[in-house]
C-alpha positions as CSV (number, residue, x, y, z in Angstrom):
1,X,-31.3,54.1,-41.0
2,X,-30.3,52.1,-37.9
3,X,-28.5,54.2,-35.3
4,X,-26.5,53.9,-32.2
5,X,-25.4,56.2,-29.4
6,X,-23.0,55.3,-27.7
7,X,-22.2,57.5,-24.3
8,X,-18.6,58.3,-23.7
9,X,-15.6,58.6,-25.5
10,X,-13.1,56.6,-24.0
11,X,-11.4,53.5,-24.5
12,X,-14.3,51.0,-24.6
13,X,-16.7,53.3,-26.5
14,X,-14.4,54.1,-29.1
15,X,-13.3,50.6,-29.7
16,X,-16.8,49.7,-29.9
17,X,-17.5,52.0,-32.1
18,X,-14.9,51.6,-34.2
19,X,-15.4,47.6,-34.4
20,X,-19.4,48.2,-35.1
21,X,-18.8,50.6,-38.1
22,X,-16.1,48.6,-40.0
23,X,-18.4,45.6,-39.8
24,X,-21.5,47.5,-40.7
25,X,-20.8,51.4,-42.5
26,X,-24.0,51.7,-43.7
27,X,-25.5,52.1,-40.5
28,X,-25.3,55.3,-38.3
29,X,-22.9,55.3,-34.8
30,X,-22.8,58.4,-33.1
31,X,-20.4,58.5,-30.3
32,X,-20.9,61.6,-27.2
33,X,-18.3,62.8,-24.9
34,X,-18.4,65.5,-22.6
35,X,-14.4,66.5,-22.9
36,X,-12.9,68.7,-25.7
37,X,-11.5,64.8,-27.0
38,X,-12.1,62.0,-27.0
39,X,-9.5,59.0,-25.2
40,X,-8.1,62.1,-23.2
41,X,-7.9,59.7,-20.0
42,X,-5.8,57.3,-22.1
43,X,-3.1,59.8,-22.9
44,X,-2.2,59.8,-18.6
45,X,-2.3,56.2,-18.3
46,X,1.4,54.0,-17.8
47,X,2.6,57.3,-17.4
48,X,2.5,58.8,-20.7
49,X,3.2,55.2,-22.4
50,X,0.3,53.4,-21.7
51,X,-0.1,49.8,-20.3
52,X,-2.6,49.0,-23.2
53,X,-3.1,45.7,-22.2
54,X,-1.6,42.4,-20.4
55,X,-0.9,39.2,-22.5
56,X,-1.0,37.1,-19.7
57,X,-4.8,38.4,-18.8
58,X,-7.3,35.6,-17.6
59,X,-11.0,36.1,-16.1
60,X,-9.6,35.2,-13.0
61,X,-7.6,38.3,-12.8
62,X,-10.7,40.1,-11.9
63,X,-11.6,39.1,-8.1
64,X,-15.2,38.2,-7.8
65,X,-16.6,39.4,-11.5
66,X,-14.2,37.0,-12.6
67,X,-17.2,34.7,-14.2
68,X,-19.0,37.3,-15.6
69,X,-16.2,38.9,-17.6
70,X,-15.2,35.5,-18.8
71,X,-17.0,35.2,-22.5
72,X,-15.6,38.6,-23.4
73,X,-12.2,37.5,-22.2
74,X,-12.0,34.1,-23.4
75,X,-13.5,35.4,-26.5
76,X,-11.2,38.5,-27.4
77,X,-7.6,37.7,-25.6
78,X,-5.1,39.6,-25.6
79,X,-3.6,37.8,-28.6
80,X,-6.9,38.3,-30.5
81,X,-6.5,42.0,-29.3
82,X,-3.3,42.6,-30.3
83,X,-4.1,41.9,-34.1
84,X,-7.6,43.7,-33.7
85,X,-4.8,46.5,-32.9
86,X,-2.4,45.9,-35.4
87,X,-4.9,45.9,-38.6
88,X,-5.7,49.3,-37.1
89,X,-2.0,50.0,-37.6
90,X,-0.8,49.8,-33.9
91,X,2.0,47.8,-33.0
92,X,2.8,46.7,-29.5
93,X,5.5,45.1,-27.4
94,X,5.7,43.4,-24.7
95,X,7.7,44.1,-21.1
96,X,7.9,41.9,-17.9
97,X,4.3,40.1,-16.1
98,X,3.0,40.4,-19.6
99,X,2.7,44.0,-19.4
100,X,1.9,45.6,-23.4
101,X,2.4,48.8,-24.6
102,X,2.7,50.5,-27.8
103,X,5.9,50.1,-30.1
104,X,6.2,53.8,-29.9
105,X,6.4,53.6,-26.3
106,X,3.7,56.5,-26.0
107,X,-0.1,56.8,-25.4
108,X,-0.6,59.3,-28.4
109,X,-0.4,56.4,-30.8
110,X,-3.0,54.8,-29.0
111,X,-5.1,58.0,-29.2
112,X,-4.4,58.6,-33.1
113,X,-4.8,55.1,-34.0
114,X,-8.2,54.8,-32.6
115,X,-9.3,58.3,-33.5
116,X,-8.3,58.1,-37.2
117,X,-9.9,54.7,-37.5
118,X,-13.2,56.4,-35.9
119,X,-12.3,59.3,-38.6
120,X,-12.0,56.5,-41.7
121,X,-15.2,54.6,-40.8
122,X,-17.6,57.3,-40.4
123,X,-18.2,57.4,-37.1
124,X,-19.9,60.3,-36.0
125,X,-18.3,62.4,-32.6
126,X,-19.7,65.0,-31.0
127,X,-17.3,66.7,-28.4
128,X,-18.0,69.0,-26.0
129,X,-21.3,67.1,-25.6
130,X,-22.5,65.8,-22.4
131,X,-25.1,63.0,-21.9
132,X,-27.8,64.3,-19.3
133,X,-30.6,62.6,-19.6
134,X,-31.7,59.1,-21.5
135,X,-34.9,57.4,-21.5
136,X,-36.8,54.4,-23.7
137,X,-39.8,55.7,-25.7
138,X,-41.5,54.0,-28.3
139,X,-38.7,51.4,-28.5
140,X,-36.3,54.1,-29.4
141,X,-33.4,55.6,-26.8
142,X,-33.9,59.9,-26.2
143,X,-30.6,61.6,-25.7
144,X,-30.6,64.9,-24.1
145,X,-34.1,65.0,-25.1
146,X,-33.0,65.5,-28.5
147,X,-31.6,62.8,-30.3
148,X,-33.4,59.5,-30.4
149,X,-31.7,55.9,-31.3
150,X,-32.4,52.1,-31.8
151,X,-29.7,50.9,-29.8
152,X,-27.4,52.7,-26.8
153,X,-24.1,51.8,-25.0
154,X,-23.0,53.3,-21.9
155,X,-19.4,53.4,-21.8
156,X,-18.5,56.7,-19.8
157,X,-16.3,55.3,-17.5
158,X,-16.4,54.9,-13.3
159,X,-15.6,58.1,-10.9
160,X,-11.5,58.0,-10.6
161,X,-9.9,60.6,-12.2
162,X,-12.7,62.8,-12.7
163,X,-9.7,65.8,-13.9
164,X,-9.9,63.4,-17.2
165,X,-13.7,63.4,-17.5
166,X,-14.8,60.0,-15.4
167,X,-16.3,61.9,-12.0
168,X,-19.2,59.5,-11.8
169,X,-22.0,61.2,-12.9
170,X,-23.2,58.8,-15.7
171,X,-24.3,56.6,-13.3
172,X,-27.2,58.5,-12.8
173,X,-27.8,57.6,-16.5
174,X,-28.0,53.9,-15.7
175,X,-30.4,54.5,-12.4
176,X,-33.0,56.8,-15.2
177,X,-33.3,53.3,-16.9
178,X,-34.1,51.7,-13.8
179,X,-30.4,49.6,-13.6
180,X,-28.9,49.2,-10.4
181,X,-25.6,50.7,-9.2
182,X,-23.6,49.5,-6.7
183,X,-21.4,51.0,-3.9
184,X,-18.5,52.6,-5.8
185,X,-14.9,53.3,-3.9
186,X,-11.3,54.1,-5.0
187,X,-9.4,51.0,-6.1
188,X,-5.5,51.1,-7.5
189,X,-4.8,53.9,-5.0
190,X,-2.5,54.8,-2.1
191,X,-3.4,54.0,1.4
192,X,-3.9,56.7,4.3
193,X,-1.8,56.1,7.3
194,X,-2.4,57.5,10.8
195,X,0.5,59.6,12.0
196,X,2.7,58.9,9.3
197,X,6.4,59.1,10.2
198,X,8.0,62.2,8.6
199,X,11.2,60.8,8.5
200,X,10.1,57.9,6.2
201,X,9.1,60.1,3.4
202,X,10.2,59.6,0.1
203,X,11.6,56.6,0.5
204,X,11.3,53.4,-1.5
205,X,11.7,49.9,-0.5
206,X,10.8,46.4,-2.0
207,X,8.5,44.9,0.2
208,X,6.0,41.9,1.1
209,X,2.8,44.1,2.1
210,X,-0.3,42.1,4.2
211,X,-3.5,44.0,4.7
212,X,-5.8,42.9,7.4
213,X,-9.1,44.2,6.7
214,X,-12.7,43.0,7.4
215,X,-11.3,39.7,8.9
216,X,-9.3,38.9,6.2
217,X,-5.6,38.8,4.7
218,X,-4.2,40.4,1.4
219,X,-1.3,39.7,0.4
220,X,1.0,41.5,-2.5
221,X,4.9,42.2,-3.2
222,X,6.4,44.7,-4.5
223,X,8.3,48.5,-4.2
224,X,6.3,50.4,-1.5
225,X,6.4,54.3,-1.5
226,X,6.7,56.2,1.6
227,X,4.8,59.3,1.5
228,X,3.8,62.3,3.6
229,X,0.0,60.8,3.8
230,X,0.9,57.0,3.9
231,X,1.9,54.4,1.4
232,X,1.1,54.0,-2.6
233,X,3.3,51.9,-5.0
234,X,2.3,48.9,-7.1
235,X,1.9,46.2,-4.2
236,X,-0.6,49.0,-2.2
237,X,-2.4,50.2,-5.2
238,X,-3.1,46.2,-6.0
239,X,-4.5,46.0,-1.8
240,X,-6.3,49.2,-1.8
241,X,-9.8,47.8,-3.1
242,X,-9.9,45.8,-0.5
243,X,-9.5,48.2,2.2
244,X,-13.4,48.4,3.6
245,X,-14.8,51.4,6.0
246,X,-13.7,49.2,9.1
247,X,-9.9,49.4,10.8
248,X,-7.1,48.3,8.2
249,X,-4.0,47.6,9.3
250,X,-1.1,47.4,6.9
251,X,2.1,45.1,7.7
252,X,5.4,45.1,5.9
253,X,8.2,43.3,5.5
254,X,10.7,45.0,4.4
255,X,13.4,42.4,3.9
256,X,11.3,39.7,2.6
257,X,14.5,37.4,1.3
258,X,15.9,37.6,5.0
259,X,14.9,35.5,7.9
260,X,14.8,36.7,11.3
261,X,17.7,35.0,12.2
262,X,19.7,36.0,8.7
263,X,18.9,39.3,10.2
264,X,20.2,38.9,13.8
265,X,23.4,37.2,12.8
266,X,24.3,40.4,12.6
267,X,24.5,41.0,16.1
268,X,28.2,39.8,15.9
269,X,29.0,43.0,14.6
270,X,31.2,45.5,17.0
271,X,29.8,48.3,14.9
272,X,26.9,51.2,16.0
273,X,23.5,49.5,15.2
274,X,22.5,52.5,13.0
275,X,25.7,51.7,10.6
276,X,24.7,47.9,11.0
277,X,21.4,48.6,9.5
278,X,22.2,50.7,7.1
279,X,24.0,47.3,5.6
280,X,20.4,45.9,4.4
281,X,18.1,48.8,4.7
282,X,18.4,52.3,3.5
283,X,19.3,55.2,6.2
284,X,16.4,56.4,6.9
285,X,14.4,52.8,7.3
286,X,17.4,51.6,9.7
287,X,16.7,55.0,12.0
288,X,13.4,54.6,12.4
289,X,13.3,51.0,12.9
290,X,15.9,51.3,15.8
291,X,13.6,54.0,17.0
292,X,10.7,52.0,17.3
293,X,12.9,49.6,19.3
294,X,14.3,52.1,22.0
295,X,17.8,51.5,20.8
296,X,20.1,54.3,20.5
297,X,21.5,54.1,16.5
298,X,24.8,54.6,17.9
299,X,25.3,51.4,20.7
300,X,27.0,49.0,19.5
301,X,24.8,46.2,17.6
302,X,27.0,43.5,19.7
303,X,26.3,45.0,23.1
304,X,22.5,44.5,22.6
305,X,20.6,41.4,23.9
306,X,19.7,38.9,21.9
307,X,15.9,39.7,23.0
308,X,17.0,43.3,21.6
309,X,17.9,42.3,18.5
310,X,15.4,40.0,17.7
311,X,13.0,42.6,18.5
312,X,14.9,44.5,15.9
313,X,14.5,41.9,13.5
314,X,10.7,41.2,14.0
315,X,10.2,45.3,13.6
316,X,12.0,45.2,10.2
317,X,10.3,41.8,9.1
318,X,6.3,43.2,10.3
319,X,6.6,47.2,10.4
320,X,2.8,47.9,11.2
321,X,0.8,51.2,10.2
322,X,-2.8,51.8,11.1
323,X,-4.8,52.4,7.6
324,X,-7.5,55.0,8.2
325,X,-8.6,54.7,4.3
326,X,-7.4,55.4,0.9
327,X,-6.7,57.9,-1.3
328,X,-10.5,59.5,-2.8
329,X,-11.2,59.2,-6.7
330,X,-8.9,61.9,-7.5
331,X,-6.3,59.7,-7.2
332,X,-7.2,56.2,-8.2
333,X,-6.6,54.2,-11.0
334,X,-10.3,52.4,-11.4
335,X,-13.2,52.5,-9.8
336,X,-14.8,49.5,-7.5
337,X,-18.3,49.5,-8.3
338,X,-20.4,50.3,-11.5
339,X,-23.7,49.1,-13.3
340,X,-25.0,45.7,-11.5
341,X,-23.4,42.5,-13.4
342,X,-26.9,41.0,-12.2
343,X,-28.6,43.2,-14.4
344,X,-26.5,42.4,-18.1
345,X,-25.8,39.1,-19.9
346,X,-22.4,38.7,-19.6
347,X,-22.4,36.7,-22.8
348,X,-23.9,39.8,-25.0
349,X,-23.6,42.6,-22.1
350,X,-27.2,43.3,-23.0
351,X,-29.3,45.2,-20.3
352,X,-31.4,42.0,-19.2
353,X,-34.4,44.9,-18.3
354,X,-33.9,47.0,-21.2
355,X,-33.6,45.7,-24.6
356,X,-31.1,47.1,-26.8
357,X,-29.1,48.7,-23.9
358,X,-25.5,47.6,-23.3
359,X,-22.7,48.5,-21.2
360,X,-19.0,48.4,-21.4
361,X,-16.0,49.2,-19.5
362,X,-15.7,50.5,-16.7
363,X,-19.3,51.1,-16.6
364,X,-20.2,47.7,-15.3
365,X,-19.0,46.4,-11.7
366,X,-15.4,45.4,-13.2
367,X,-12.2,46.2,-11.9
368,X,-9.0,44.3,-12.5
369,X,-5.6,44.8,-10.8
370,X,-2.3,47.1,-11.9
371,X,-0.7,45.9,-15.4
372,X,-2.7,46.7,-18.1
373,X,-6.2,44.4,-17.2
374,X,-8.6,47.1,-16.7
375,X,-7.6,48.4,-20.1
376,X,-7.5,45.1,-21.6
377,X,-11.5,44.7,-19.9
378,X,-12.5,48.1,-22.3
379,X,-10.9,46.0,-25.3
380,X,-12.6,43.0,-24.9
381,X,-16.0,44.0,-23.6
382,X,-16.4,46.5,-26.3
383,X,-15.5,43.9,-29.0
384,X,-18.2,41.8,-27.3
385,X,-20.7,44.4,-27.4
386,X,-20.2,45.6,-30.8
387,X,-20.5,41.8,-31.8
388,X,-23.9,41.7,-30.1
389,X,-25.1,44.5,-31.5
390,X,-24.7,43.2,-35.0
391,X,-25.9,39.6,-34.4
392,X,-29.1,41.8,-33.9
393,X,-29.0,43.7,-36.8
C-alpha cells in the first residue's frame, strides 16, 4: 500500500491530509503530532474566533516570497477555499479588509470540522508523537527509526508560539535531509522600546507608524498600543519583520488627519495647554507630549510662541522611540524564516534534492502580514501539495 507521513498536525498538514485521503482512500496517510491534539495552535488564533483566511489575499501580500507562493495562491484562492471549506461543512463570513472567519464566530468549528473530516476519511493520527529523526533509505522515508513511507510532508510549523507546539525544532528535520534553513526571527510581534515612558502605558491611539531600519522606511496605519516594554498593535505587529539586528527607530503620528498647522490653530485658545490637548489626544498622550516640549501643562496654550507650539505640533505629528528589538517567539504571530524556497518547486512544493519530500506552511520561508494570509498560505499550499502528491500516484 502506498503511504504518506505527514509531520505535524496543524493547519496545513491536516488540510493536506484531509484533501489527499478524500481523493485517494485507498491509500494509507498517517499524520504525527507531538501535542495531545491536533490544530491546538488554531484554537488561540483571532482571539478565540479565528481569522481563517482573507478574501482579498494576493501573492503579493507576501513581501519577497511573493512569486514563489504564487501557483498555490492563484491556484487555490480564497474563493476556491472557502467552498473547499464549506463541502467540509464550515461556513464562513466575512468582516472589514476581507478579513474571514467562521459563521460561528469561534475557532473550535474550525478544529472539529477539520478533525471529523480527518476522522471520516481514514486518516490515520497519532498524538502524543513526536518526529525526531527522518532519513531516505532505499527510496522509502524512516520515521523515528520505526516507521517507513513512500512519500513525506513537513508541515510542523515555524518557532512562534512554541506554548502551542511550534518551538522550532523540526527544522532540524529539514537540515537531516540536507535542506537548507534560513535565519528565522519573530514577525507579527510587538516592538521593544528603550526607556519606555511609564506614563504612556495602556494607552491606545490610532496612528500612522514609520520604521526606519537598515536604511529603509516602513510604513503602516493603524491603533498602536502603549505598553510597559514598548509598542504592539496591528500597524507594529505588520512592521516588526522588518526590524533587523541594527538601530530601529520607530516614528508616530499620532494625529495623522491633522496638519501641523490644523494643530497649532489652536494656539488661539486662552485655556492651560494640558486642557487644550486633551481636545485631540487623550490625557495621558497630551502630558507627555507637553513634557517632551518643556512646557508646563498648565500655561496658557495662547501665551506660548508660535516656535513653541509648533514644536508642540511636530512632537505630536513624529513622536520618536528608539527600537532595541522585538518581542522573542513567545510572542509572535509567525515566524520569518523556514525551509529554503530555493530548495522546493513552488509549482508542486516538491523537495528539488529529495524526491517525494514536500513542505507546507509555515515550514517553508513564507510569512504574510496580520488578517488572515498566513492562515490562508497553510490552506492553499497544502491543497497544492496534496494535488502533487496524487498527480504522482
Amino acid at each position: 500500500m502506498i503511504s504518506v507521513a505527514v509531520i505535524g498536525g496543524g493547519a496545513s498538514g491536516m488540510a493536506f491530509a484531509v484533501a489527499l485521503k478524500q481523493k485517494r482512500p485507498d491509500i494509507e496517510v498517517a499524520v504525527f503530532e507531538k501535542n495531545p491534539k491536533v490544530l491546538k495552535k488554531i484554537l488561540v488564533t483571532g482571539n478565540g474566533r479565528c481569522n481563517i483566511l482573507n478574501f482579498d489575499a494576493v501573492a503579493e501580500n507576501y513581501f519577497e516570497a511573493c512569486e514563489f507562493v504564487r501557483p498555490a495562491v492563484e491556484k487555490y484562492t480564497p474563493k476556491k477555499t472557502e467552498a473547499i471549506f464549506r463541502d467540509m461543512g464550515l461556513l464562513l463570513m466575512s468582516e472589514q479588509e476581507g478579513r474571514a472567519y467562521p459563521i460561528s464566530q469561534t475557532a473550535a468549528s474550525v478544529v472539529c470540522v477539520l478533525s471529523s473530516a480527518a476522522e471520516r476519511a481514514g486518516v490515520k493520527v497519532f498524538t502524543d508523537t513526536p518526529v525526531k529523526s527522518i532519513k531516505k533509505s532505499q527510496g522509502r522515508f524512516i520515521i523515528n527509526n520505526d516507521k517507513s513511507f513512500n512519500f513525506a510532508v513537513i508541515a510542523c510549523g515555524g518557532a512562534a508560539a512554541p506554548k502551542q507546539g511550534t518551538d522550532g525544532s523540526s527544522f532540524e528535520l529539514f537540515k537531516a535531509l540536507g535542506i537548507r534553513v534560513t535565519e528565522l526571527s519573530p514577525a507579527l510581534t510587538g516592538m521593544c522600546v528603550k526607556d519606555m515612558p511609564f506614563s504612556l502605558k495602556g494607552l491606545r491611539q490610532y496612528c500612522k507608524c514609520t520604521v526606519f531600519s537598515n536604511e529603509k522606511e516602513y510604513v503602516e496605519s493603524g491603533e498602536v498600543q502603549f505598553n510597559d516594554y514598548g509598542l504592539s498593535g496591528i500597524p507594529i505587529m505588520q512592521l516588526s519583520r522588518f526590524i533587523g539586528k541594527s538601530k530601529a527607530t520607530a516614528m508616530l503620528d499620532c494625529l495623522p488627519s491633522l496638519t501641523k498647522n490644523e494643530i497649532t490653530a489652536f494656539h488661539k485658545f486662552r485655556e492651560p495647554s494640558g486642557d487644550v490637548l486633551c481636545g485631540i489626544l487623550p490625557r495621558a498622550l497630551a502630558n507627555f507630549v507637553l513634557r517632551e516640549c518643556n512646557v508646563k501643562k498648565d500655561e496658557l496654550f495662547a501665551s506660548l510662541s508660535s516656535d513653541k507650539a509648533l514644536q508642540i505640533a511636530s512632537a505630536i505629528k513624529s513622536l520618536k522611540f528608539s527600537v532595541t528589538g522585538v518581542r522573542g517567539f513567545d510572542f509572535a504571530q509567525v515566524t520569518h524564516g523556514g525551509a529554503a524556497l530555493s530548495e522546493f518547486d513552488n509549482n508542486t512544493l516538491e523537495a528539488k534534492k529529495v524526491k517525494h519530500l514536500y513542505a507546507v506552511g509555515e515550514a517553508l520561508n513564507v510569512d504574510g502580514p496580520c488578517g488572515g494570509y498566513n492562515l490562508g498560505w497553510a490552506w492553499s499550499s497544502a491543497f497544492l501539495a496534496a494535488e502533487s502528491v496524487l498527480k504522482e500516484l
